[in-house]
N, C-alpha and C positions, 0 to 999 in steps of 0.2 A: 353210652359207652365213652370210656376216656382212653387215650393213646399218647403215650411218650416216646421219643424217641431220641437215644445217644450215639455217641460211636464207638462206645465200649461194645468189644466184641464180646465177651462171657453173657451168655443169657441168665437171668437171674434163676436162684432158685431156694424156697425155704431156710432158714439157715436153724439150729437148732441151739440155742441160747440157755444160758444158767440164770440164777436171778443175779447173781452181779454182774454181768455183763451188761455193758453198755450200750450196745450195740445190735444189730443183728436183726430186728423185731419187723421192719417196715413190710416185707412180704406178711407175714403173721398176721398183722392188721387186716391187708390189702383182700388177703383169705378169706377172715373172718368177716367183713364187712360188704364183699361182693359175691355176686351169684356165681360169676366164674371171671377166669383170668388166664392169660396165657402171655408167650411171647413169641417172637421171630426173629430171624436175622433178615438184615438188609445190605445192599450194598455198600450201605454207609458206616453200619455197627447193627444196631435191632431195633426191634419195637414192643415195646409193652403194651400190653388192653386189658382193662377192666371193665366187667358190665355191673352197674349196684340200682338197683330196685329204688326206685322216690317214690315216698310216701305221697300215696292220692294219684298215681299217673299210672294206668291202667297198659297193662304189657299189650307193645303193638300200635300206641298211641304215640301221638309227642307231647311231651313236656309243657311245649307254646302252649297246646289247644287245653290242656288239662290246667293250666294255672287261673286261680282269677286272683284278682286284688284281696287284699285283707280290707274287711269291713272298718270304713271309716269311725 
């Protein structure tokens, strides 16, 4: 899981983009590329999480115990 947090109070949310626009995409990505996502307010502004699946690391597990070295 990853967590950001600012002190912009607007919570973020999809934004819907043409193809020339330059902007706008970075949720789209964050969508497409994680299992899920959310956000919250804080006292200080919010927080963003994202949870994204690693190849090879068995759900439930950690990351540490599931990596070994690349073969010399």
């Amino acid at each position: 899981m990853t967590e950001v947090t600012d002190s912009g109070p607007d919570l973020p949310q999809v934004q819907r983009t043409s193809d020339e626009d330059e902007g706008g995409r970075g949720l789209q990505v964050v969508n497409m590329l994680c299992r899920s996502w959310g956000s919250c307010k804080t006292p200080d502004g919010k927080l963003v999480w994202a949870e994204q699946d690693l190849p090879g690391v068995h759900a439930g597990s950690s990351p540490a115990t599931e990596w070994s070295a690349p073969p010399d």
